[in-house]
PLY file of the C-alpha trace (Angstrom):
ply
format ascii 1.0
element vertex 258
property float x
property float y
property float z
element edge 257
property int vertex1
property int vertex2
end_header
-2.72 -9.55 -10.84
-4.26 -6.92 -8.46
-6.99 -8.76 -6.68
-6.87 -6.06 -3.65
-5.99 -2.84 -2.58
-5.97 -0.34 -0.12
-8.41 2.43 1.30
-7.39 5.20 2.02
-7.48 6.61 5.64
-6.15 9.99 5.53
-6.27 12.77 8.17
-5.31 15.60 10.25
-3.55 15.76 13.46
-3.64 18.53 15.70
-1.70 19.59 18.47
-2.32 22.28 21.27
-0.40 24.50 23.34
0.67 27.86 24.93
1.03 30.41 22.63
3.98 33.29 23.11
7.02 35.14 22.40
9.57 33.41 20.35
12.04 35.13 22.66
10.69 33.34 25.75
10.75 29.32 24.75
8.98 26.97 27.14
7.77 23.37 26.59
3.98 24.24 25.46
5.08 24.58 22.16
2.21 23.15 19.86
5.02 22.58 17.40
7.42 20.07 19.59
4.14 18.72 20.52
3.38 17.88 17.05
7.01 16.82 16.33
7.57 14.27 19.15
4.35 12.30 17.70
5.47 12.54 13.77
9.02 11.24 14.78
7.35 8.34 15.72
5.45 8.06 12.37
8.06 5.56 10.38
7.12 3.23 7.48
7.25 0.39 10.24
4.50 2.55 13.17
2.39 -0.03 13.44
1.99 -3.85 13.75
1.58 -6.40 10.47
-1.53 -7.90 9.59
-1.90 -10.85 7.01
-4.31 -10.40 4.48
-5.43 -13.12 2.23
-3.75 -11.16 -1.06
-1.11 -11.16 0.64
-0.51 -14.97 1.74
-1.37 -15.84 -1.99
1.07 -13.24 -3.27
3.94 -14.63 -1.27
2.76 -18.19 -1.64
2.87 -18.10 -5.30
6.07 -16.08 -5.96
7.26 -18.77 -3.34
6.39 -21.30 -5.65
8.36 -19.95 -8.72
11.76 -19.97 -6.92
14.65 -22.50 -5.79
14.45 -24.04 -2.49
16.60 -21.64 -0.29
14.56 -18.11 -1.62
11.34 -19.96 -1.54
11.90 -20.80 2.06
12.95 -17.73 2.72
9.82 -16.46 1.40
7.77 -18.59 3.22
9.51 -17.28 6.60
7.84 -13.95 5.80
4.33 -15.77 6.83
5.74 -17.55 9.50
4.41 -14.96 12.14
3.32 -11.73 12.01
5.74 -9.85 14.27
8.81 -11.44 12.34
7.56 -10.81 8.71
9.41 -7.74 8.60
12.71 -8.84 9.85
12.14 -11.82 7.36
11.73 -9.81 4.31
14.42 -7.71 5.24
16.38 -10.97 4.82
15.41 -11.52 1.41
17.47 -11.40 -1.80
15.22 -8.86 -3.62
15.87 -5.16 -3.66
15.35 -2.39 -1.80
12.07 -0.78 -3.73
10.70 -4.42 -3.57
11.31 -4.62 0.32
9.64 -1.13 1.20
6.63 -2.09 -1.23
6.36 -5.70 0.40
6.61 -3.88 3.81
3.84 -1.67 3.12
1.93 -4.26 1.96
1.86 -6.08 5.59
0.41 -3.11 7.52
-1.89 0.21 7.70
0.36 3.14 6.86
0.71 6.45 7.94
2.97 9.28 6.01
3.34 12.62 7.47
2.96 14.99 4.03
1.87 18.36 5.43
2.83 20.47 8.16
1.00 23.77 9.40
1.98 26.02 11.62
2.57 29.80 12.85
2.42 33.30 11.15
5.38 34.80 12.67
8.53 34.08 13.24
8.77 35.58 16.32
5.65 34.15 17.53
4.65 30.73 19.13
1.53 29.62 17.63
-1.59 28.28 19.80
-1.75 25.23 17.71
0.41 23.28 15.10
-1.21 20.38 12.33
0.49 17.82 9.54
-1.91 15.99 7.09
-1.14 12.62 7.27
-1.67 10.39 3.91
-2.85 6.74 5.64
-3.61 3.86 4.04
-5.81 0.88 5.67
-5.66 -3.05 4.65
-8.67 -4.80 3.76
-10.98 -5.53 6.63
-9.94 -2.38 8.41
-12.31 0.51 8.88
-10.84 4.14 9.90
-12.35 3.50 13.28
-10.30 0.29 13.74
-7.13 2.13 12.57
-7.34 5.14 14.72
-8.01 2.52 17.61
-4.65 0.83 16.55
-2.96 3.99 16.40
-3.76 5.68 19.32
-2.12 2.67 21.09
1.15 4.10 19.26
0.65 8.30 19.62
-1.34 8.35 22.66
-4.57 10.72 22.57
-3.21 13.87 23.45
-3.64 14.92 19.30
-6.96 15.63 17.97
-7.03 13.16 15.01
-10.31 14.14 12.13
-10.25 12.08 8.93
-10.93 13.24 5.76
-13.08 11.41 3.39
-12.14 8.07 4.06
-12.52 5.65 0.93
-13.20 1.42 1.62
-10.06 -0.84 0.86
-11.25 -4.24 -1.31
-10.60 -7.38 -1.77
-11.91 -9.56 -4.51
-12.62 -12.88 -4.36
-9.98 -15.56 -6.22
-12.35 -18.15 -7.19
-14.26 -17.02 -10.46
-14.85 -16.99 -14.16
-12.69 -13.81 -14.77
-9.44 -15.02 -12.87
-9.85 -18.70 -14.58
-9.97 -16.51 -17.63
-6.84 -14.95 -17.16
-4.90 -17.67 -16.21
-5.77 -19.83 -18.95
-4.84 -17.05 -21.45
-1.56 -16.28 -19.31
-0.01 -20.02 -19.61
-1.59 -20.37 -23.68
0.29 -16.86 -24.28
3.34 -17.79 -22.02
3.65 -21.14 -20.46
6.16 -20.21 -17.80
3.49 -17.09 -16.78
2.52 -18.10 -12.95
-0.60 -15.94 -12.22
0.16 -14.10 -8.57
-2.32 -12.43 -6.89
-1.23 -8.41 -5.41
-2.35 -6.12 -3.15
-1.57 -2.58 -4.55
-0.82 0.13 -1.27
-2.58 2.62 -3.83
-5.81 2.99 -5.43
-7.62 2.91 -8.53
-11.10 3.70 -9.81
-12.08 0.31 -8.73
-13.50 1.88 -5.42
-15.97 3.75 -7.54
-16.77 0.67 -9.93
-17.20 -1.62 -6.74
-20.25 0.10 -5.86
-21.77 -1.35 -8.43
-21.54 -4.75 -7.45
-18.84 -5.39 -9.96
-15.97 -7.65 -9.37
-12.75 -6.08 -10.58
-9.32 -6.75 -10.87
-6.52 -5.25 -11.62
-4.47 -6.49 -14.64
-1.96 -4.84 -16.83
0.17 -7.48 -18.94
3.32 -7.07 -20.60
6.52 -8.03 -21.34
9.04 -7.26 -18.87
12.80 -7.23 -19.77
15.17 -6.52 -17.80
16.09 -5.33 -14.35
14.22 -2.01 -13.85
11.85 -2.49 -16.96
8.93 -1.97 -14.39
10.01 0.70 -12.25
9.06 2.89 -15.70
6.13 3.26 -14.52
5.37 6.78 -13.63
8.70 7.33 -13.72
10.71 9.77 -15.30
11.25 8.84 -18.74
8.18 6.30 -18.57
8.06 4.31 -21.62
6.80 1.00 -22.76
8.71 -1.06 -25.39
6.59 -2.01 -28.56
7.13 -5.64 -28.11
5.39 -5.42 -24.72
2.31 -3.51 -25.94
1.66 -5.42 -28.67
1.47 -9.02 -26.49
-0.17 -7.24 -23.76
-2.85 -6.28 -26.17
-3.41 -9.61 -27.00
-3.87 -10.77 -23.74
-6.48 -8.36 -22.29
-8.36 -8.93 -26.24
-8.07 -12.97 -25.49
-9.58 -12.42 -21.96
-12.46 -9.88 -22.63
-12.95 -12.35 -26.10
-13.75 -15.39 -23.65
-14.84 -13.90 -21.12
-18.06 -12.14 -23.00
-18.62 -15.14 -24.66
-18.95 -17.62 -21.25
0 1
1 2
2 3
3 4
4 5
5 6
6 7
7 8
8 9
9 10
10 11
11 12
12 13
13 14
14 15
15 16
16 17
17 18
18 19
19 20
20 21
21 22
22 23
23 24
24 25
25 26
26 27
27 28
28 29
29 30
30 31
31 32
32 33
33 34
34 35
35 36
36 37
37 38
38 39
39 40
40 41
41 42
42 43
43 44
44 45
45 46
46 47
47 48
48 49
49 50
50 51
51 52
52 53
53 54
54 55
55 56
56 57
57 58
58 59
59 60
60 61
61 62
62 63
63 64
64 65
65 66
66 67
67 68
68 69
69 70
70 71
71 72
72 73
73 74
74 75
75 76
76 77
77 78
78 79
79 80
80 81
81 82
82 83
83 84
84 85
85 86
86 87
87 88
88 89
89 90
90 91
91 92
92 93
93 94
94 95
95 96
96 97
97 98
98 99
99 100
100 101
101 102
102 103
103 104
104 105
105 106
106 107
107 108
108 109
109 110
110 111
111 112
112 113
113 114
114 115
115 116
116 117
117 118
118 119
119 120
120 121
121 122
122 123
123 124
124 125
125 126
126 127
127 128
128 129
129 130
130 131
131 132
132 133
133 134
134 135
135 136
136 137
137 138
138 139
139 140
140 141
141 142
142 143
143 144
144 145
145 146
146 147
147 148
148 149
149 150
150 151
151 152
152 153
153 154
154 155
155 156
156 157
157 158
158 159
159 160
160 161
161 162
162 163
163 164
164 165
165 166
166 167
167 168
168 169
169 170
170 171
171 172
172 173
173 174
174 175
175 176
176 177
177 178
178 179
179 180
180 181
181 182
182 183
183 184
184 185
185 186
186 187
187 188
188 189
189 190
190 191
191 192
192 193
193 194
194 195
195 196
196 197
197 198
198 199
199 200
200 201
201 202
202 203
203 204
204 205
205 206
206 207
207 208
208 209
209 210
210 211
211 212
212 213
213 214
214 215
215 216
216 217
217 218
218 219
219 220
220 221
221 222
222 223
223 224
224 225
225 226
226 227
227 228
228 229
229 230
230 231
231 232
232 233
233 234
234 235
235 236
236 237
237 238
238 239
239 240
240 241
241 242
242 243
243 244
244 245
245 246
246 247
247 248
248 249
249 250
250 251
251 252
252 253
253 254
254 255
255 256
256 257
């Protein structure tokens, strides 16, 4: 159950330098400038940070597994500058891992590159459009604070149209709701709470005052089942739909009538 999610944090880096004849290299290159920072931009760039989503989520899968993977679950929460070396331990796979990883920090992915006209020319300047997502709590001031400790602040960094991560309380009428219909519908359902690395509409809807989660139940069987999801060849089986109709009718059914 998506009770958080990231904002988004996304901007442009710049790098300058001496512009000249591709025939003459020297090491003012705006490019190589802008190269030696974005090799440093891996999933891992910057530190983990617990979020409250994200204790609950591990907490609670924790508490649906044997002994040896639920301690190794709780190792993840141990301390902050093991988690990732703990989840890398874990007997999950490899999708899971990168999503749980992402879940710990602020991310950065490099997804544009500018730069030059000519190939025999050595442009004045060189930019990538980075795609950066920010944890609950953090504002894009706090972030580019945290990464300038990484990149240094030789790059002109501009944002562009930040958005506000959330994170909605646990404790209400809607989330009792939804468990109590989860556990009538299923009894072995264990309601988890998830912080999604994306976003939704719910940014838009928040500014309302509204309390929203995210929730989209179904039926699940099978390694792989989920990973349909905007996927190629996405497709939901019929058995699914139908009891994850019934769910979200039980819920909103309830819920308008507390």
């Amino acid at each position: 159950m998506q009770t958080a999610e990231k904002g988004t944090v996304r901007f442009r880096i710049r790098t300058q330098g001496r512009p000249g004849h591709g025939s003459v290299p020297h090491h003012e290159n705006a490019i190589l400038k802008l190269a030696t920072i974005l090799a440093k931009f891996t999933p891992n760039l910057l530190p983990a940070h617990f979020t409250t989503t994200l204790r609950e989520y591990i907490t609670g899968i924790a508490a649906t597994q044997p002994p040896d993977v639920a301690l190794a679950l709780h190792a993840v929460l141990a301390d902050e500058g093991t988690a990732d070396e703990a989840i890398d331990r874990l007997p999950i796979d490899e999708s899971l891992k990168q999503r749980m990883h992402a879940m710990l920090r602020n991310t950065v992915t490099p997804t544009v590159l500018k730069a030059g006209s000519q190939i025999n020319v050595i442009p004045s300047e060189a930019e990538a459009l980075i795609d950066g997502r920010n944890l609950p709590g953090w504002t894009p001031q706090m972030v580019l604070e945290e990464l300038r400790t990484v990149v240094g602040s030789e790059a002109d960094i501009a944002f562009l149209d930040p958005s506000t991560p959330l994170e909605a309380d646990l404790q209400s009428p809607l989330f009792s709701t939804i468990k109590d219909v989860l556990k009538e519908l299923d009894s072995e359902a264990a309601p988890i709470p998830f912080l999604l690395t994306g976003g939704t509409d719910a940014k838009h809807v928040t500014r309302l005052g509204t309390k929203v989660y995210g929730f989209v139940p179904g039926l699940y069987a099978g390694a792989g089942e989920g990973r349909r999801v905007h996927s190629h060849d996405e497709r939901i089986s019929v058995r699914s739909l139908q009891w994850g109709v019934r769910v979200l009718y039980e819920v909103v059914e309830r819920f308008a009538s507390l």
